[in-house]
C-alpha positions as a Python dict, from the first residue, in 0.01 Angstrom:
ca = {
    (1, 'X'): (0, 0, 0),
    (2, 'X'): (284, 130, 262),
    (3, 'X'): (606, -61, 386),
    (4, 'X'): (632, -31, 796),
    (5, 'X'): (861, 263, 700),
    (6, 'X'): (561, 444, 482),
    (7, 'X'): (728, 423, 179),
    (8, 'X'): (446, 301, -107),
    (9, 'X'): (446, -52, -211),
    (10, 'X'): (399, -166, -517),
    (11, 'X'): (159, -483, -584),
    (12, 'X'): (0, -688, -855),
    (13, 'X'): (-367, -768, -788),
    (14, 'X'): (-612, -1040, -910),
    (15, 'X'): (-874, -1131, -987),
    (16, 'X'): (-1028, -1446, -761),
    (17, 'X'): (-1340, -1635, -785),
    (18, 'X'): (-1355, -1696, -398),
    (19, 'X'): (-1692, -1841, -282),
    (20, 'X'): (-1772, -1765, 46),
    (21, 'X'): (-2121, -1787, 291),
    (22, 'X'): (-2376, -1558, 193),
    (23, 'X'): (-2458, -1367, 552),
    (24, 'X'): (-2051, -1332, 581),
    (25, 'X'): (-2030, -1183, 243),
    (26, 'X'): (-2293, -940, 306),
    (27, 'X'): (-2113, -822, 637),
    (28, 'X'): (-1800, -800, 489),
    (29, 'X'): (-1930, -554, 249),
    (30, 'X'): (-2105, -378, 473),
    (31, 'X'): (-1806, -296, 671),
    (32, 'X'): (-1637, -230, 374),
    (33, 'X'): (-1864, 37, 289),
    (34, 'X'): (-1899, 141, 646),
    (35, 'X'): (-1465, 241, 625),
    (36, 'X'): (-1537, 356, 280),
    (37, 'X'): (-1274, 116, 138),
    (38, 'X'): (-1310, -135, -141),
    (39, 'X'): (-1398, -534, -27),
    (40, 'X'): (-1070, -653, -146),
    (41, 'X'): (-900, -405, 91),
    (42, 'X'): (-1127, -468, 426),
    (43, 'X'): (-981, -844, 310),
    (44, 'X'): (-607, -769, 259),
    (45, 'X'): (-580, -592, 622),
    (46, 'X'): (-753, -883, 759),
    (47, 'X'): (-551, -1142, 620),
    (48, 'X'): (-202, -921, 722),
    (49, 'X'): (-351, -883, 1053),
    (50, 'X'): (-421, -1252, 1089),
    (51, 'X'): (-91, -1381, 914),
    (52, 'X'): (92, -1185, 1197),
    (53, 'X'): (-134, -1273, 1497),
    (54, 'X'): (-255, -968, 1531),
    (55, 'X'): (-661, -849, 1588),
    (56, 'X'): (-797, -699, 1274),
    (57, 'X'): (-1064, -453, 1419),
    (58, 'X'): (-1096, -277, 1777),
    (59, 'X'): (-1382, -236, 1991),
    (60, 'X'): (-1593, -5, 1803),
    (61, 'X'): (-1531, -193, 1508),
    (62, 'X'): (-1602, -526, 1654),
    (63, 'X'): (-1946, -364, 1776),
    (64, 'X'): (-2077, -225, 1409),
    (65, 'X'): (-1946, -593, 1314),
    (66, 'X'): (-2189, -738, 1545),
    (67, 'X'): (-2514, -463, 1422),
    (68, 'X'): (-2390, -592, 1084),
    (69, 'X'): (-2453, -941, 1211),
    (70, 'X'): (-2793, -890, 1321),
    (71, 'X'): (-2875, -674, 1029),
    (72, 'X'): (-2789, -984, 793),
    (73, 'X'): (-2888, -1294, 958),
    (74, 'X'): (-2503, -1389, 1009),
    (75, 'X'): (-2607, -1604, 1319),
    (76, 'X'): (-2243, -1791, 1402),
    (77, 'X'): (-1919, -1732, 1461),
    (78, 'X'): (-1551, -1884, 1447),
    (79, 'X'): (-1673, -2194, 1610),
    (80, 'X'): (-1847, -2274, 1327),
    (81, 'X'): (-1575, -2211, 1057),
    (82, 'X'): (-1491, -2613, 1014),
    (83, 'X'): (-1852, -2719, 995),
    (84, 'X'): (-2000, -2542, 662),
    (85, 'X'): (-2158, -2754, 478),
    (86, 'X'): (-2324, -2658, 155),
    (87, 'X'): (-2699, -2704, 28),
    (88, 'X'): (-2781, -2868, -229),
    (89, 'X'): (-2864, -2613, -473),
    (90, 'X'): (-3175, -2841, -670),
    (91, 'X'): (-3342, -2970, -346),
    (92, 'X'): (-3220, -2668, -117),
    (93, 'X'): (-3148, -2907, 149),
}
């Protein structure tokens, strides 16, 4: 990783047992593997965008997002991040 000036930036990474909806996943890595970068990157540039305000992807980007979408079933969007709820994985319901 780079400092604003360039400079590397030394970090420690973990591992993290995050569990997170299944279409979402599946985009995430496919955008991942669209840039050619590794999962937990595509999620550290988010997360540094968001944490200063700032827009994570562009136009294009925001467009193979949306194929990605479609591709996967991912049929929701922020509105929806506060009202996940989680099936029951015996009945399915």
């Amino acid at each position: 990783m780079f400092n604003h000036h360039g400079e590397p930036i030394r970090v420690q990474r973990v591992q993290t047992g995050v569990r997170m909806e299944k279409t979402m996943l599946k985009v995430l890595k496919g955008l991942a593997e669209y840039f050619e970068i590794s999962l937990g990157d595509l999620l550290e540039g988010i997360v540094l965008h968001a944490f200063e305000g700032k827009a994570p992807f562009g136009e294009e980007t925001r467009q193979k997002i949306e194929e990605l979408k479609r591709i996967y079933g991912m049929e929701f969007d922020a509105s929806a991040s506060h009202r996940f709820i989680e099936d029951d994985p015996e009945t399915g319901e």
